[in-house]
N, C-alpha and C positions, 0 to 999 in steps of 0.2 A: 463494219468495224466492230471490233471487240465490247463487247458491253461490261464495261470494268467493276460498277457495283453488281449488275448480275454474276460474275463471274468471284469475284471473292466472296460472298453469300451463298452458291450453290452448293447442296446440296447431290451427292451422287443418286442420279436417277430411282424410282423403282424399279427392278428387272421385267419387264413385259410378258405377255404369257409366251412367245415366239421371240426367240432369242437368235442371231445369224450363227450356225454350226462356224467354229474359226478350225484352219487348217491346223492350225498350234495353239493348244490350251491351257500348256504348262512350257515351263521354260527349260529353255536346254539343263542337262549336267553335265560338263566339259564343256570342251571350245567345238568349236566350227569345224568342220571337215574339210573345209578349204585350206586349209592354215594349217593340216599338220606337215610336218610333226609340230609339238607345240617344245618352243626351246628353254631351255634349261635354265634362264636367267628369268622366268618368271618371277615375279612378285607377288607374295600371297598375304594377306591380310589377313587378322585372327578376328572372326566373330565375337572375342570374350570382350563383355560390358557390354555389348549393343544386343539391341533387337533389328533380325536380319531375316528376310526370305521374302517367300513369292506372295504374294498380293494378285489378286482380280480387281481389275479396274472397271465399272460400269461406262461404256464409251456408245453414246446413240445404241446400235445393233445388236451389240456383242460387249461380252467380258474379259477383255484383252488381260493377259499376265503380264504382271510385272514384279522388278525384284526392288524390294525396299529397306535403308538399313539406318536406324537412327540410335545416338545412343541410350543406355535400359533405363536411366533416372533422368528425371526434369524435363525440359520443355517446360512450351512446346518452341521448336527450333528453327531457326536458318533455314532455308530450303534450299535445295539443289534440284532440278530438272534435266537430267544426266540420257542423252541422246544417243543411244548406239550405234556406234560403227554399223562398215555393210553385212558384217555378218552377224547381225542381230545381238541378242543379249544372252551372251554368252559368260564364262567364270570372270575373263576379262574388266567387263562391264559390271559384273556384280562384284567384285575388286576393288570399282574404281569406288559403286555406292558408298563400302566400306571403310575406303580412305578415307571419301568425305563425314563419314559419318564421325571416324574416332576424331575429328576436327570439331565438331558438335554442329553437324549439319541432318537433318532429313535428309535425306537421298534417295529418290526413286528414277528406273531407270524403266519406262515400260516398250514391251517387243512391240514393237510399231510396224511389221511384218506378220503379225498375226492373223488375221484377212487371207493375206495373199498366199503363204507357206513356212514352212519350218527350212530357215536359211541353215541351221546348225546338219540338218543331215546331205545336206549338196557337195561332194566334192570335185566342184567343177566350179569355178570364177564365171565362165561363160553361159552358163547354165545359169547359175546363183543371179545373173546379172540378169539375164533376158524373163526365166520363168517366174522373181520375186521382186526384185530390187525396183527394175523399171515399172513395172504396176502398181508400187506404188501412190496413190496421186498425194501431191502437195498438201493441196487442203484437207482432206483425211489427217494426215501426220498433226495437222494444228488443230484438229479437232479432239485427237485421240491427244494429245499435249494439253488440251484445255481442263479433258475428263479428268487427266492426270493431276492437275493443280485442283482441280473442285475434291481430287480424292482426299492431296495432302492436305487439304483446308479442313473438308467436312471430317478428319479421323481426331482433330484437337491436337494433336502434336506437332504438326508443322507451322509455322509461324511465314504464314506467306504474305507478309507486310516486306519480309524479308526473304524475297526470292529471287533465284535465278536460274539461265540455263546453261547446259553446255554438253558440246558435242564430238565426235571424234570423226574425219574422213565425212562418209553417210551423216554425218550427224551432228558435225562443223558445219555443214551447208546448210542442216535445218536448225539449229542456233542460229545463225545470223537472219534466218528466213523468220523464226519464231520472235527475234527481238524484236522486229518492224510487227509482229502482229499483236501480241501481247505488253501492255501500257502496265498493267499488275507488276511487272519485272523490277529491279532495281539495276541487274548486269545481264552480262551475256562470257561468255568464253567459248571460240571456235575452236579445236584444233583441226590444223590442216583440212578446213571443208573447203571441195571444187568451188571454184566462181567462176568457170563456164560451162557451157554446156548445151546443144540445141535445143531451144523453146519448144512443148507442146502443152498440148490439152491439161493434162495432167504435172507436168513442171513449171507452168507460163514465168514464171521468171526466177534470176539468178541472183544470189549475193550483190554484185553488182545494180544489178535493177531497183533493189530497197532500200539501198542507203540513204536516201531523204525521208525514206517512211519508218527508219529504225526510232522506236519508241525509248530505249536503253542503251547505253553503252556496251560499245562488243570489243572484245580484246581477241583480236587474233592470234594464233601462234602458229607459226607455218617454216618449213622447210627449203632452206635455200637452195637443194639439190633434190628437189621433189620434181620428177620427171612431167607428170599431169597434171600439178599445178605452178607451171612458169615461174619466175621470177617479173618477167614483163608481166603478166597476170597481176602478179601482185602487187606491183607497183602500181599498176593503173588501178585497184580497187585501194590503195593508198592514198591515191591522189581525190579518189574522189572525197574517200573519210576525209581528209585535206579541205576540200574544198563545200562539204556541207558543213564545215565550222561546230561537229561535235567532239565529246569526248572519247570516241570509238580510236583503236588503232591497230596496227601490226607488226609484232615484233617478227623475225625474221632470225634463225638459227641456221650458221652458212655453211653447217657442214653437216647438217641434216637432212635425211629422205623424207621419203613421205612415211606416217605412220611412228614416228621417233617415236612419240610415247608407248607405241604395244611392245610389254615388255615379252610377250611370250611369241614376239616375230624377230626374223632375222634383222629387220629393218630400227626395233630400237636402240636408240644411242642416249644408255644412262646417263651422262650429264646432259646433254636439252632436253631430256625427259624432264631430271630432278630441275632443272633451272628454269622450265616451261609450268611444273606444278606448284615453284613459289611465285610465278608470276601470276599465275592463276587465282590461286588462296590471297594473295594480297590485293586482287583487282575486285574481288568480292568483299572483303573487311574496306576498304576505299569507299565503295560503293554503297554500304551500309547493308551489307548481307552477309 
């Protein structure tokens, strides 16, 4: 289990003399290779007022990159723990930091694919999925999530009395996985993360499986014409939030695929995008983040 006063006190590591060489050391510029072309309805946020860019995160082995954007006066702030999609942390991702940030949040978003390879240059889904994605393991991801919150503590400007996570697809699934492991939390927000999927070594369990171990409330936000993640899926991970009698739930947008929020895919649909990120910002101010 989490050691909660250890964990808000930490300190980011010394660097060791033998540091793990990571496949990616710096973080993409543009998007994914998967995903071109990238469409025309993108949404771009302006860096002016904030402090925004790439950050090294001290994590066990290695110095994983990440992108972090808060705004340039006061603090220290809100936190956000911003989970990337499966195609890593890409402009997307460093976008979303920026929203949160002109909100007056911290936001870091660290490539948690680092280890394994650079998803931003794979133009292949099937490739992307087999040679990085699935080698990820679970508890890695919560580990490099924890480095991540001992970073925004030990920097003074993050204010992680007042924290939370959230994630998109990839990274919906580890929000709701991250809420049941971290007690430090106040909230969670998933969008559209799998809740199933075959158990192994390295995934041993699913959204579904931690609902009685979730530490914080998680606000789902999920697609009601999302091919790979059912409708019956989601009802039955409804019923269980239902039935462990917390404040956790799932809204459900009926005319929405998967991925509605990515504004730079064919797949988003501006109004559940804009109607999924007020529900989002107010489940955080609710929750005291």
């Amino acid at each position: 289990m989490l050691d909660l006063d250890h964990l808000t006190s930490l300190q980011p590591p010394a660097a060791p003399l033998n540091r793990r060489a990571l496949v990616k050391a710096s973080l993409t510029v543009g998007f994914c290779a998967a995903v071109a072309p990238v469409w025309a309805q993108v949404v771009t946020t302006s860096a002016e007022g904030l402090v925004a860019g790439e950050v090294k995160i001290p994590a066990g082995d290695a110095d994983i990159p990440a992108y972090r954007a808060m705004p340039d006066r006061g603090g220290p702030f809100p936190t956000v723990l911003v989970i990337h999609e499966i195609f890593g942390v890409h402009e997307y991702v460093k976008d979303v930091c920026r929203r949160w940030a002109k909100l007056g949040y911290y936001a870091i978003a660290p490539d948690l694919y680092a280890r394994e390879g650079d998803a931003s240059k794979e133009p292949d889904m099937a490739k992307l999925m087999a040679d990085i994605v699935s080698k990820v393991p679970d508890a890695q991801v919560q580990s490099d999530l924890d480095a991540t919150f001992a970073f925004a503590k030990a920097s003074g400007s993050a204010d992680v009395s007042r924290a939370a996570v959230t994630g998109f697809c990839w990274g919906g699934r580890q929000s709701w996985l991250y809420a049941a492991h971290n007690p430090a939390l106040k909230a969670a927000v998933a969008w559209y993360g799998p809740l199933a999927g075959a158990a192994s070594a390295l995934k041993p369990k699913n959204p579904p499986d931690v609902v009685d171990e979730l530490k914080v409330p998680v606000l789902g936000l999920y697609g009601g014409k999302d091919p790979g993640i059912t409708v019956p899926q989601i009802e039955a991970m409804n019923q269980k939030l239902t039935a462990a009698g917390g404040a956790s739930k799932i809204i459900v947008y009926a005319d929405a695929g998967h991925a509605f929020h990515a504004d730079y895919r064919p797949s988003y649909n501006k109004a559940d995008a804009e109607a999924s990120w007020k529900e989002a910002t107010a489940w955080l101010k609710d929750h005291g983040v």
